[in-house]
C-alpha positions in Angstrom: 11.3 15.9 47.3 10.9 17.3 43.7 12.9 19.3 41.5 11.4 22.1 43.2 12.2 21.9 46.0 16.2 22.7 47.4 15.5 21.9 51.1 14.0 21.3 53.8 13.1 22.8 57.2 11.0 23.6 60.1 10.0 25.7 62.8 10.6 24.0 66.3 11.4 26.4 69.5 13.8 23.6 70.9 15.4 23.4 67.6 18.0 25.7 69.5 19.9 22.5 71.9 20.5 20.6 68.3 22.3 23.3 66.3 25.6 21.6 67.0 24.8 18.3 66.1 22.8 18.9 63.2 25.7 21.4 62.1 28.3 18.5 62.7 26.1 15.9 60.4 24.6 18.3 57.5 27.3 20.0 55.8 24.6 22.1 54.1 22.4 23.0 57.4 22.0 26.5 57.8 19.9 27.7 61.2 17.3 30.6 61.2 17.1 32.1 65.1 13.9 34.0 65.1 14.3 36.3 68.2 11.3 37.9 70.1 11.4 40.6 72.9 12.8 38.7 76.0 10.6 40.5 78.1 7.6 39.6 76.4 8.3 36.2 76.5 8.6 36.8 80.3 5.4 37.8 80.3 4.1 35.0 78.1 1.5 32.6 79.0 3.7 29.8 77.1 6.7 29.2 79.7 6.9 25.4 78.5 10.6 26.2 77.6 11.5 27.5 80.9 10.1 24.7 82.7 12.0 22.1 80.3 15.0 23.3 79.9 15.7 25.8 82.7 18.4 23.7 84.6 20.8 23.2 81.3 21.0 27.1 81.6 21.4 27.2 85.4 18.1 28.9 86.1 16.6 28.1 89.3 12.7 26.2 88.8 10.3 28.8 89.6 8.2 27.8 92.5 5.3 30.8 92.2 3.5 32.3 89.5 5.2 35.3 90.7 8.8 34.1 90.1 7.9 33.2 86.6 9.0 36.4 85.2 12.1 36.8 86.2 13.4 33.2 85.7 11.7 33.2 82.3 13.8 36.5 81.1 16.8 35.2 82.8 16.4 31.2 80.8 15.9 34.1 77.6 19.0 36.1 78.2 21.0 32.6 78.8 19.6 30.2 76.3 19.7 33.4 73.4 23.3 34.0 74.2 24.2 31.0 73.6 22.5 30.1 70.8 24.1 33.4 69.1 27.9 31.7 70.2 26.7 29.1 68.9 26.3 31.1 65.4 29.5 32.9 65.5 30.9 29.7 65.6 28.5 28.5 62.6 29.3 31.8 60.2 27.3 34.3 58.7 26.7 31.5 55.9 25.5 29.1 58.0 23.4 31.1 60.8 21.1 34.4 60.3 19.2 36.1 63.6 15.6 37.4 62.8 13.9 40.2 64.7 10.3 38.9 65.0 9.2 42.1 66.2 10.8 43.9 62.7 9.7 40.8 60.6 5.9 41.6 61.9 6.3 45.6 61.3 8.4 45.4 58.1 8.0 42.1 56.5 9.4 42.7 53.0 13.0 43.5 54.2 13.5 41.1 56.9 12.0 38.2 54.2 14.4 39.6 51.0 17.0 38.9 54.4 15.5 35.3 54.7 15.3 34.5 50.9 19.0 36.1 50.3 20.6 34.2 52.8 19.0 30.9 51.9 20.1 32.3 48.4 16.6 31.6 46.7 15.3 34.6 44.1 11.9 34.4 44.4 9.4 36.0 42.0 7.6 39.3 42.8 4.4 37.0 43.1 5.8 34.5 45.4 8.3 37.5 47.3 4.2 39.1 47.8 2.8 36.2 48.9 6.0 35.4 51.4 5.3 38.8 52.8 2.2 38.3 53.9 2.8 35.9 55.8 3.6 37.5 59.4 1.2 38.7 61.2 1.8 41.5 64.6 0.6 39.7 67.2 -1.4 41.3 70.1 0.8 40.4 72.3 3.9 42.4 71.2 5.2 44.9 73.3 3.2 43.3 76.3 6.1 44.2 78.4 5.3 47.8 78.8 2.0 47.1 80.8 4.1 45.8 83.1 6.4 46.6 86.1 9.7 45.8 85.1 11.2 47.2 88.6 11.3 42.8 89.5 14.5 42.4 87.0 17.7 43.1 88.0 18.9 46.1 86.1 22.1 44.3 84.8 19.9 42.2 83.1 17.3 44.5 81.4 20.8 46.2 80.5 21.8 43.0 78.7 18.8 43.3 76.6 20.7 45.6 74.3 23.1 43.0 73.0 20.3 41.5 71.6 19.2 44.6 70.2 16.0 45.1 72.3 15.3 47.7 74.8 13.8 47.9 78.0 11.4 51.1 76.9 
């Protein structure tokens, strides 16, 4: 690594079950959770999480297509909620949650958010360029083409401490 450079990183879904370790052995590791809409990620095509990890969060295996849905959003609602105890036990030097639904539709103020708490000034160029970077996917907001009368109400309620909404 060259003078330029102050550190490393990476972006790795299952970075999540290695916060604690890694936080234990890097005395300068800082975690970035990006968090998208837990119901579009119910609806996602990509359940490879769900299917890996589903028993360390007590979620039953799905056995249909159909039960996909609601097991995915209920591995989301478990796995996210600890992950953010996780963080209040890291510190709000040490762990930052990112919206990826605001980083798509306001990019500049979620990455000054990024930048600030990984305590780099970045040029205007380089700030520009950084910004451009994410990209609104199609698939955001999928959800709402959907019928979300299959999740249990208490859990489309819990939504909400994520800030996320079922509408």
């Amino acid at each position: 690594m060259g003078p330029n450079h102050i550190g490393w990183g990476w972006k790795e879904p299952n970075s999540h079950l290695l916060i604690k370790m890694m936080a234990r052995h890097f005395n300068n590791f800082k975690y970035i959770h990006t968090i998208r809409h837990g119901l579009d990620m119910a609806f996602s095509k990509n359940q490879q999480q769900l299917f890996n990890w589903h028993s360390l969060y007590g979620v039953k295996k799905p056995l249909s297509t159909a039960e996909i849905p609601t097991a995915s959003f209920k591995f989301w609602l478990r796995a996210n909620r600890k992950i953010m105890q996780q963080g209040d036990r890291l510190g709000p030097e040490r762990f930052l949650v990112i919206n990826f639904e605001n980083l798509c539709l306001h990019p500049e103020q979620e990455v000054k958010k990024i930048l600030s708490f990984l305590k780099i000034t970045p040029s205007r160029e380089i700030l520009q360029t950084c910004c451009a970077i994410p990209q609104k996917p199609k698939s955001m907001g999928r959800f709402r083409s959907h019928d979300l009368s299959l999740f249990d109400r208490d859990d489309l309620n819990k939504l909400t401490s994520f800030d996320f909404s079922a509408t």
